[in-house]
N, C-alpha and C positions, 0 to 999 in steps of 0.2 A: 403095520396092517394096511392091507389098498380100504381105495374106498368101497370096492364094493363090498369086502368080507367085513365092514362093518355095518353098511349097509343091511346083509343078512343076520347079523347077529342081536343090530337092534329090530328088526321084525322077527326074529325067533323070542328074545324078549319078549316083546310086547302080546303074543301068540301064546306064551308062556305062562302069563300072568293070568290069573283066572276073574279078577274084578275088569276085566278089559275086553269089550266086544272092538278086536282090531280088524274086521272086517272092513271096514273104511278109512282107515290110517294108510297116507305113502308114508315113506321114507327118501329120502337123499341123504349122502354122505360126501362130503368134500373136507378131507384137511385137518379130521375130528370134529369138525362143524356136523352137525345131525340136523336135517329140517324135517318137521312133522307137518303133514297138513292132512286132509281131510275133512271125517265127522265123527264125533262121538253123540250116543244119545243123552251123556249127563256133564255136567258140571267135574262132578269128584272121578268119571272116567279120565276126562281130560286131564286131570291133575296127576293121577295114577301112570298114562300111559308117558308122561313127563317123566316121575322120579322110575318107571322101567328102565326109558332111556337110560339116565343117568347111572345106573348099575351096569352098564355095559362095559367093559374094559375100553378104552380107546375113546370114546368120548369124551371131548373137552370142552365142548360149546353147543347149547339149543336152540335153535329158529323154532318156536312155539307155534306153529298158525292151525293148529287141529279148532275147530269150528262146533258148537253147541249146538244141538239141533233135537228139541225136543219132540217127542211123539206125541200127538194130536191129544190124547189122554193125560200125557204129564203135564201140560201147560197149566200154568196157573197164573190168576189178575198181580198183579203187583199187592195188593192191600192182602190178600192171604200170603204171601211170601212173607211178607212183613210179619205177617200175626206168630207163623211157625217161625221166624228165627227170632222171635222176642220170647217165644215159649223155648225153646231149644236151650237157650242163654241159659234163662232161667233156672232151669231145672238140670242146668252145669255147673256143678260147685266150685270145678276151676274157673267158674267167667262172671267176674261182680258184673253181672246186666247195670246195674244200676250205670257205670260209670261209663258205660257202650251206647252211641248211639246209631240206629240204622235210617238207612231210605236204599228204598229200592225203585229202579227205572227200567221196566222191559225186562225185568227177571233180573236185572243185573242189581247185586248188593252193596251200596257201599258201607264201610264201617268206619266208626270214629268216637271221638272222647276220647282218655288217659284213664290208665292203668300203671297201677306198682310194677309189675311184671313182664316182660317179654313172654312167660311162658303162657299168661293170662290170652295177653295178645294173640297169639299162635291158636289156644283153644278156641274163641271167640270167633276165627275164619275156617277152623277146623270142624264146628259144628253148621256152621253155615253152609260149606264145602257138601257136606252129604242131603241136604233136603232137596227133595223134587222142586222140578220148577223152576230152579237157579240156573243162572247162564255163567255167570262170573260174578267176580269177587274182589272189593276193592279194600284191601286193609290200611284204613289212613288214622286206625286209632296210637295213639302217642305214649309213648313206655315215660312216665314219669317216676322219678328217684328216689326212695324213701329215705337215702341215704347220704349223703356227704360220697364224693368219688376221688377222695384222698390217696386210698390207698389197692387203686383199681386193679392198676399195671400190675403188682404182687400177685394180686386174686389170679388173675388170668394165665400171668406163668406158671405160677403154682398149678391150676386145674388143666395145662398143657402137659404140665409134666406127669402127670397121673393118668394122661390116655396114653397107653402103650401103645398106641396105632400113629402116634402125634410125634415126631420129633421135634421138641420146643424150641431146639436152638436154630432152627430153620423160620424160625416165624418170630418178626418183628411187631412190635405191640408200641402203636402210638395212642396220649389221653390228651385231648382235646375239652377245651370248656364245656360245661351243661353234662358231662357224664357221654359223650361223643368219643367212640372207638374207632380207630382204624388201626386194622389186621393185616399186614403183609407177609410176602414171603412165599416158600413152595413147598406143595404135599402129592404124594404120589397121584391119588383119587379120588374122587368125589366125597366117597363115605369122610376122608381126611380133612378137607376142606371145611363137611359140615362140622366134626367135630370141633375142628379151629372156635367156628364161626358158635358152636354151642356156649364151649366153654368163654369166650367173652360173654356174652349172654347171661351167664350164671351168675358173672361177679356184681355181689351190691353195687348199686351209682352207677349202671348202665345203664345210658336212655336211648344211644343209637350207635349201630356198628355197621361201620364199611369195608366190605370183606374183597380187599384187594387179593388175596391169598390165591397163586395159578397153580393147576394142575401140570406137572411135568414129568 
């Protein structure tokens, strides 16, 4: 594929998408590299016109520099961002608030504390991700183990081999002290990749996973 017919495929994406006002998104394409820049008016647009891209056939790599730029009316002080992503938490079953800590700077959120969970994790920036007001989102909260990661490596092949999209024997699985994963090896496309990257994630006694895993 040239660059430019990828070029056009991820702007029909993005034009595509109905949660995405891409009237201020460019695009570049060089080499399966995709660069975004522009503006979006939210937070969770930005995020959105990202995982478009990534659905494009021919994508392997993202230059993110699409730009926050809130409307005179969304703005809000930092002490009410706060208030809504501590209510938000809250009233999300998947997210022990208690064990989340936030500060916010300029609209921008960080997150932190430990969690049992990766999936905890993921919901905690994910309810974050859709409130007004937000610019960005800093996830530095820490997936702690409830488990012993004895017997990790098993977990993870085994839940490779049961995605049918996954061919397990293409993907090498190294365990590292503290419940520490690292994923290699090659998958067709991106959807493949994440699942890689899910299924470590899944197995008890994972606290962190480095997803060397290339699209080829």
């Amino acid at each position: 594929m040239s660059d430019l017919s990828l070029r056009d495929d991820v702007l029909e994406e993005l034009d595509f998408e109905p949660s995405i006002d891409a009237s201020n998104i460019a695009v570049m394409a060089r080499d399966g590299v995709v660069t975004l820049t522009g503006h979006v008016p939210s937070y969770a647009q930005k995020i959105a016109a990202e995982r478009a891209t990534w659905r494009v056939n021919g994508v392997r790599a993202i230059a993110q520099k699409i730009e926050v730029e809130l409307p005179g009316d969304k703005k809000l002080s930092d002490d009410d961002i706060a208030r809504r992503v501590l209510n938000i938490m809250t009233w999300d079953e998947l997210t022990p608030s208690d064990r989340i800590h936030v500060k916010v700077s300029g609209g921008w959120v960080t997150l932190s504390g430990e969690v049992p969970w990766n999936y905890q994790r993921e919901a905690a920036e994910a309810d974050v991700r859709k409130l007004t007001g937000v610019t960005g989102v800093s996830n530095e909260i820490l997936v702690e183990p409830h488990v012993e990661a004895g017997d990790v490596r098993k977990n993870i092949v085994d839940a490779l081999k049961r995605h049918a999209e996954v061919e397990a024997a293409r993907i090498k699985v190294d365990i590292h002290a503290n419940g520490a994963v690292a994923i290699d090896g090659r998958v067709d496309d991106w959807e493949e990749r994440q699942a890689v990257e899910r299924a470590a994630w899944s197995a008890p006694g994972v606290r962190t996973v480095e997803n060397r895993v290339r699209i080829a």
